[in-house]
N, C-alpha and C positions, 0 to 999 in steps of 0.2 A: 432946510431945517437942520441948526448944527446939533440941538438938545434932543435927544430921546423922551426921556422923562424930565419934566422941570417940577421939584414940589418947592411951596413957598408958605411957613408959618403954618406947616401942618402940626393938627393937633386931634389927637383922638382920645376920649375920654369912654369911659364904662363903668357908669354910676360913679363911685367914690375913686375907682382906679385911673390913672390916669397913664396911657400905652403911649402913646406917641405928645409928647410936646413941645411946641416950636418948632418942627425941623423944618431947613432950608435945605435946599440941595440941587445940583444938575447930574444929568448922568447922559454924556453925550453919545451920538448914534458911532457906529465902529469901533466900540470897544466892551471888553472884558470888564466886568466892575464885579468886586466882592463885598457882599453885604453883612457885617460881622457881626460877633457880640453873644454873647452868653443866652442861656436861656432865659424868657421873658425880657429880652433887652430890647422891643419891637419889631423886631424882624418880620415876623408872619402879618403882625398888624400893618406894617406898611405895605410889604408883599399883596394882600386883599386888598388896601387902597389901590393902590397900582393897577391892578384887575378893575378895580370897579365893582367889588363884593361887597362891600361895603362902604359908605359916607362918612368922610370926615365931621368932629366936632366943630372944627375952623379950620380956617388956612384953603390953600388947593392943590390938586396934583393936575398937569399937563404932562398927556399922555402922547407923542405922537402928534400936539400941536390940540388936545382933544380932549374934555373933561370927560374920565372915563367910568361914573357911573348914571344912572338913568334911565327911560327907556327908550334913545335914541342910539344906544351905545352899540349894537348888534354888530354893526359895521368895521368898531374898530377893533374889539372883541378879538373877529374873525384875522386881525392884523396880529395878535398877538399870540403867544406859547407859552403854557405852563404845567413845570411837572412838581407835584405838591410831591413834601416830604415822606408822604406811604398813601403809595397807589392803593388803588383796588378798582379791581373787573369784575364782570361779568364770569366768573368760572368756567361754567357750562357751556361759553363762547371759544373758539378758536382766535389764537392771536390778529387771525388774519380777518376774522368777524370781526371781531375787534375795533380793529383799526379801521376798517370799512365803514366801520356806523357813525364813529368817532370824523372819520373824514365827511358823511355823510353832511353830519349834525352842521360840521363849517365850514363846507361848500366848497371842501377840496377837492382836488381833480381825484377821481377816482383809481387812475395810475399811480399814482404817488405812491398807496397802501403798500404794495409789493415792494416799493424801490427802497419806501423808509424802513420797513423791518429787516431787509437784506444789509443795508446800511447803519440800525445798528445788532447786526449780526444775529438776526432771528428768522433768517430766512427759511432755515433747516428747521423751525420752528414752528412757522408758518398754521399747520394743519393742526397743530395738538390744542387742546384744549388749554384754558390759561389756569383753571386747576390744577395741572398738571406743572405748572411754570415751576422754577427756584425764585426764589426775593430778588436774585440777581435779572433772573429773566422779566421776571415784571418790570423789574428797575428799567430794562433797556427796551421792555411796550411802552413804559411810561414817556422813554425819551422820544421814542417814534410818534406817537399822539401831542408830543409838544411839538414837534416840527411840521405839522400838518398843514400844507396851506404856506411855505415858505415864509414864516411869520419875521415883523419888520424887529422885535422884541422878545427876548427867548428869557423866562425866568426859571431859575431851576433850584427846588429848597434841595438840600445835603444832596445832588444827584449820585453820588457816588456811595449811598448807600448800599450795600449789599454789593457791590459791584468786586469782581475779585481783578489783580492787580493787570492783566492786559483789557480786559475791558475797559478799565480807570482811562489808560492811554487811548482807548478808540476814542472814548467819550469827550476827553479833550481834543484831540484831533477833531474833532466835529465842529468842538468848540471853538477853534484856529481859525476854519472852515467857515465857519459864521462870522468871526470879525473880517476876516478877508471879503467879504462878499459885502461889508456894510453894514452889518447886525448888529446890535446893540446885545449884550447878553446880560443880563445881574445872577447872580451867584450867592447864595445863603449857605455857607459851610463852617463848622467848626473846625476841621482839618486847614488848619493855617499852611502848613507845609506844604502839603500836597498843592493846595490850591496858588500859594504865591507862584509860581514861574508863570501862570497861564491869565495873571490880571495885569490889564493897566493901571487900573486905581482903585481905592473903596469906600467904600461908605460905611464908618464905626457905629454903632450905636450901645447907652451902657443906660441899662433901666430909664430908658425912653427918651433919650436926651441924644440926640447927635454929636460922638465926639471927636468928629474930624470925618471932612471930604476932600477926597484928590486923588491925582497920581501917586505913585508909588515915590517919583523922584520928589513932589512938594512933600509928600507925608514925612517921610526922612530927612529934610528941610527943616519943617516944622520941628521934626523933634531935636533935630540937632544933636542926636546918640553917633557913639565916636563907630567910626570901620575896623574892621579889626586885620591888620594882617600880619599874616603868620610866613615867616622865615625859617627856612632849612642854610642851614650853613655850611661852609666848605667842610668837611669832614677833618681835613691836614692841619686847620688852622683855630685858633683860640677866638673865642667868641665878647672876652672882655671889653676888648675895646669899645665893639659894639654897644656891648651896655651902659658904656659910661659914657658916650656918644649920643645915647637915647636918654638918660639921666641929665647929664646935662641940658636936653632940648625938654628938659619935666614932659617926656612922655610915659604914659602907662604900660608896662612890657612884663614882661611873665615866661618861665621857660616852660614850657610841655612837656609831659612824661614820655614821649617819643622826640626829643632832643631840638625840637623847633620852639622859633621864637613869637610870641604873639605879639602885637604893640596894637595899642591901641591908640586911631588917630583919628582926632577931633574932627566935623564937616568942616570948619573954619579952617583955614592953612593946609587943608590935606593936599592940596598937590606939591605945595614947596614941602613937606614934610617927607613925601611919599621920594622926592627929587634925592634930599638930601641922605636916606634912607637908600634906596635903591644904589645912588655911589657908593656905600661902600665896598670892597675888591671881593668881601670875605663871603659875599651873598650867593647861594647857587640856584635857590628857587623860593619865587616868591605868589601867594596868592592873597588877594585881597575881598575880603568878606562884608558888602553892605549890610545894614543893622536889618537883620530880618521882618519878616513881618508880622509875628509872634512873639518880637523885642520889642516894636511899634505900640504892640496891641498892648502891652503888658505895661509898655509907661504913657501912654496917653491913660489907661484906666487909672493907673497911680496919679500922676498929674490932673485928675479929677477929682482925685478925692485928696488929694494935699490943698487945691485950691476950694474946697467945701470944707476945710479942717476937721477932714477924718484922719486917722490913723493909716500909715501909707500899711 
């Protein structure tokens, strides 16, 4: 099976409101997918199709090869991970109660309890009560009850909530750890930043409308937003020529308040561009900057509403 999740012509309606409509989509198994979009842009409403918490209006989700709500669902459930955007426990339980009832409930190996809270780093935690936790420590029960059971599907809303900046890095490490092995993971975060180094692709969504699926490398394709690269210059030498060299080829170029040069160069012609650029003698270091995925997100929404003739 090359698809993880396959949804087709999904649509979820709520009396007059209307959460998800039309989406199409693949989200193939072994990789990193980031789920985007603003508040109310259907993120959680598809997140619960996915689970099987809920039935779509129309359309369908394939889950794992598997329509994943109903009462034959038990099985594939148990195949699956998820850590919803604000945990809550049991207080009065120890982490490690916890996790035990939590493994009980879906027919995890009972070893597992101990390995998963040591890994992610609540071992020393283990015995205390989860009253007692930080938001942070919850955050990282919550991640441990999602990997319960080596699940084939890890869904995780903002998981780096509350989380402070070395545990952010465990939590992706795990994350690496999961595509390595096979795993399918999807990712619901506002933190665009943070989260682009550690996805292959994503899935946009902008008040319930799908506005673009893929890789990272199609998505940038699609938009066809220029690279940016910035140039430091030999220090001994004059930088003119350069710019009338970049003028003349009508590139976009800008100098920085710390003396480097920015040009900005189109996806079309970037490698003869970047050729004819990198010759020249005067150059001493060069880095080149893809359109982020925070530039992505900011003109596929405009390019939605320029072709709806809103107001960009």
């Amino acid at each position: 099976m090359q698809n993880a999740i396959e949804i087709a012509a999904l649509c979820k309606r709520y009396e007059r409101v209307t959460a998800l409509q039309e989406i199409s989509a693949t989200v193939p198994n072994g990789q990193v997918i980031g789920l985007l979009g603003h508040n109310g842009a259907g993120k959680s409403t598809l997140i619960k199709l996915i689970l099987g918490l809920i039935a779509p209006t129309s359309g369908h989700v394939k889950v794992l090869g598997e329509t994943p709500w109903g009462s034959h669902t038990h099985p594939l459930r148990r195949r699956l991970g998820y850590l919803p955007e604000s945990v809550a426990f049991y207080g009065n339980l120890t982490g490690q109660e916890v996790i035990d009832y939590l493994a009980s409930l879906k027919h995890a190996p009972r070893q597992q309890s101990r390995q998963l809270l040591e890994r992610v780093g609540l071992g020393h935690a283990a015995g205390r009560r989860v009253s007692g936790y930080s938001k942070g420590m919850r955050q990282r029960l919550g991640l441990a009850q999602a990997l319960l059971n080596s699940p084939e599907i890890v869904l995780l809303d903002e998981p780096t909530a509350g989380l402070d900046p070395q545990a952010t890095r465990e939590l992706y490490a795990i994350i690496g750890e999961l595509r390595q092995a096979g795993r399918c993971v999807l990712i619901s975060s506002h933190l665009l930043a943070e989260l682009e180094p550690h996805i292959d692709g994503a899935l946009i969504l902008r008040e319930g409308q799908l506005l673009a699926a893929g890789s990272m490398i199609g998505l940038r394709r699609q938009a066809g937003l220029p690279s940016i690269v910035s140039v430091r210059l030999d220090a001994q030498t004059d930088g003119s020529g350069l710019a009338q060299d970049l003028e003349h080829l009508g590139v976009v170029h800008a100098i920085q308040p710390d003396g480097r040069l920015e040009i900005q160069i189109p996806e079309d012609g970037k490698v003869d561009l970047l050729r004819s650029i990198l010759g020249h003698p005067i150059i001493a270091d060069v880095e080149v900057r893809e359109p982020t995925l925070a530039r992505l997100y900011d003109w596929l929404g405009a390019n939605q509403r320029r072709n709806a003739g809103e107001l960009p």
